[in-house]
C-alpha positions in Angstrom: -61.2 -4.3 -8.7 -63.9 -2.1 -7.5 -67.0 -3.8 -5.2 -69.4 -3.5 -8.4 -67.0 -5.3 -10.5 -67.4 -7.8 -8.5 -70.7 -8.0 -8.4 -71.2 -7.5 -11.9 -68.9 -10.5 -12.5 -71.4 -12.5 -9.9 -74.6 -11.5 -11.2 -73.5 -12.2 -15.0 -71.6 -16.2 -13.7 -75.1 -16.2 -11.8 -77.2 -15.9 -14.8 -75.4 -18.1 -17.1 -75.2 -20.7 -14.0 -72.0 -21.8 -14.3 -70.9 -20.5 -10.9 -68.2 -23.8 -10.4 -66.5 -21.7 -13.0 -65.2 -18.1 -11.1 -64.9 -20.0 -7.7 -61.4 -21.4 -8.8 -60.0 -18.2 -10.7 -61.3 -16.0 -7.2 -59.6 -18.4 -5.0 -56.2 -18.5 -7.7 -56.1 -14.7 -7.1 -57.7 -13.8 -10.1 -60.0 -11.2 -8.8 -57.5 -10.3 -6.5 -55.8 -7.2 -7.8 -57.0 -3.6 -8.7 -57.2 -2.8 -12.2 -54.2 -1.1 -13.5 -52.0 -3.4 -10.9 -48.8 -4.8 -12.7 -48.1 -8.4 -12.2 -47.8 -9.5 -7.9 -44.3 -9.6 -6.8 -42.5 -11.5 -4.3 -42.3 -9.7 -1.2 -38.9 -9.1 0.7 -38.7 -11.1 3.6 -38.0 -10.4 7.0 -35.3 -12.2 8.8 -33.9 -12.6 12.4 -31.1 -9.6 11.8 -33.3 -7.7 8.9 -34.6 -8.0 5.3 -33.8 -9.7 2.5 -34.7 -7.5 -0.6 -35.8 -9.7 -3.7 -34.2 -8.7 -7.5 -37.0 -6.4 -8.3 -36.4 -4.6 -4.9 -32.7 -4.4 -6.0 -33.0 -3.2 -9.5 -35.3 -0.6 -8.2 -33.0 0.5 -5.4 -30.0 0.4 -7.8 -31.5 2.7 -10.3 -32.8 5.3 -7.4 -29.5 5.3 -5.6 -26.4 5.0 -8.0 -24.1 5.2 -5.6 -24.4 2.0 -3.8 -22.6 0.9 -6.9 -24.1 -2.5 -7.5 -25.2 -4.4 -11.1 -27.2 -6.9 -12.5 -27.9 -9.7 -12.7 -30.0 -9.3 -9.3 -31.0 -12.2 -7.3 -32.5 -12.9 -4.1 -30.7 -14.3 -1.5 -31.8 -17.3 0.3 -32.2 -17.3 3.9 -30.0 -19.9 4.4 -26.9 -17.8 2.6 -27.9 -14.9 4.8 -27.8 -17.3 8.1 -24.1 -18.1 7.5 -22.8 -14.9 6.5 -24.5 -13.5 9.6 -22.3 -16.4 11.2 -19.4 -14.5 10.2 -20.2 -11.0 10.0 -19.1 -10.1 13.7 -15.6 -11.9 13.3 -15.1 -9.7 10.6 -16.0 -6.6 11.7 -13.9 -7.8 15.0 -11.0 -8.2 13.3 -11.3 -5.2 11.0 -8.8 -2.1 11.4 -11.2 0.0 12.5 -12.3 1.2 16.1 -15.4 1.9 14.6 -15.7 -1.6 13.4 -15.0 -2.6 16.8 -17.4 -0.6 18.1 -20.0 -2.1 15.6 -19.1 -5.4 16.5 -19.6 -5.2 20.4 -23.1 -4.0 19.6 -23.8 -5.9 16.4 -26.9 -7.3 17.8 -29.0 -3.6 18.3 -28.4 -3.2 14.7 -30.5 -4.1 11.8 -29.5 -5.2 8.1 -30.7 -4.7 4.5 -29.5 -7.6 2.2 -29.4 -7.3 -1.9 -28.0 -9.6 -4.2 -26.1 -8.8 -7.0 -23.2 -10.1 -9.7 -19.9 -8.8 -10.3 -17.8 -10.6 -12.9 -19.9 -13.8 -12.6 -19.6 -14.3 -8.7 -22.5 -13.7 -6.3 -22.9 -10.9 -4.1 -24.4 -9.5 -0.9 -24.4 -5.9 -0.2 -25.3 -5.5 3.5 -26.9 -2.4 4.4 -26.6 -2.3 8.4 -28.1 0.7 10.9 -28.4 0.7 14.8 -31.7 0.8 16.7 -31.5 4.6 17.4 -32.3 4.4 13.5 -34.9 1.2 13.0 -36.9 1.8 16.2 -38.4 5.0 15.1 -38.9 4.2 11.5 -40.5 1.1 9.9 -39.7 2.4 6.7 -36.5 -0.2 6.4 -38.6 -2.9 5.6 -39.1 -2.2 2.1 -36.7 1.2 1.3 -33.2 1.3 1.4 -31.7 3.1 4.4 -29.5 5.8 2.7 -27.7 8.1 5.0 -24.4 10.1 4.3 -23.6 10.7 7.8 -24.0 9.3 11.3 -20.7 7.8 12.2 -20.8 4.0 13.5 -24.6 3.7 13.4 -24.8 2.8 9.6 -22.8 0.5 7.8 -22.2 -0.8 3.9 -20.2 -3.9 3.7 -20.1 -6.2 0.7 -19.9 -10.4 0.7 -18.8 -12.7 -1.9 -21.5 -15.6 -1.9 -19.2 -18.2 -3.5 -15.3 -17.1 -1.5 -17.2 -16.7 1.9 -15.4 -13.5 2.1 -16.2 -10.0 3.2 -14.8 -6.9 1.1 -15.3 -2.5 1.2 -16.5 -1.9 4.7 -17.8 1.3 4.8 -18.4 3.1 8.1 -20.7 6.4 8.2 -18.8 9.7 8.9 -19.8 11.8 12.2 -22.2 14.7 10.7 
């Protein structure tokens, strides 16, 4: 809302004298949005090892980028679910057939992660969306877009984990450019 709005608003509670009246609607966030704004969403929250992206993230990301291949329902993991799969994430990327994996796993810990929660045939999901610190140092941008990248080699990294079967599925490892 624009400073004169707001004004306005003050000089018209002002002459009526019922100022007792805006103070809790300003402080409720009422006057806290531009006109035109849609409705305030949750933001994503950062984590330890990355960001957790919330449903509204997710649906937006899965329309922009098809090929991540993931469907609604969308849901926001809790911090809590992305605690233990992080628990387990280097095991599996240790025991993995890949060298690549193995690579990823010695230096899990320079890496950063994307989470987004989805359903497929009524079981939770956690697509993990993981990139090295060549990547997240220089750009910011991760925090709220999803890092989409078609080469790099070892540096980015799409793995999937079922919520409910504590079980990690479809590692995919970047190609060398």
């Amino acid at each position: 809302m624009k400073l004169y709005a707001i004004k306005e608003l003050f000089n018209m509670v002002k002459q009526i004298g019922k100022t007792w009246l805006i103070l809790p609607l300003f402080f409720f966030g009422f006057i806290t949005k531009s006109q035109g704004e849609g409705p305030m969403l949750k933001p994503n929250e950062i984590v330890a090892h990355g960001v957790i992206f919330t449903a509204q993230s997710t649906a937006k990301f899965s329309e922009k980028y098809s090929l991540i291949d993931i469907r609604p329902p969308y849901w926001t993991p809790s911090t809590s679910e992305i605690e233990y799969l992080e628990e387990v994430l280097n095991g599996y990327l240790k025991n993995s057939d890949s060298k690549s994996s193995n690579e990823i796993s010695q230096r899990l810990f320079e890496y950063k992660r994307q989470y987004l929660g989805y359903t497929d045939k009524g079981s939770h999901w956690v697509y993990i969306n993981g990139f090295c610190n060549a990547y997240w140092k220089k750009n910011d941008s991760w925090h709220s877009e999803l890092v989409v990248t078609f080469d790099g080699g070892p540096c980015f990294f799409q793995v999937r984990y079922n919520v409910e079967k504590k079980l990690f599925e479809r590692l995919e490892i970047n190609g060398e450019g």
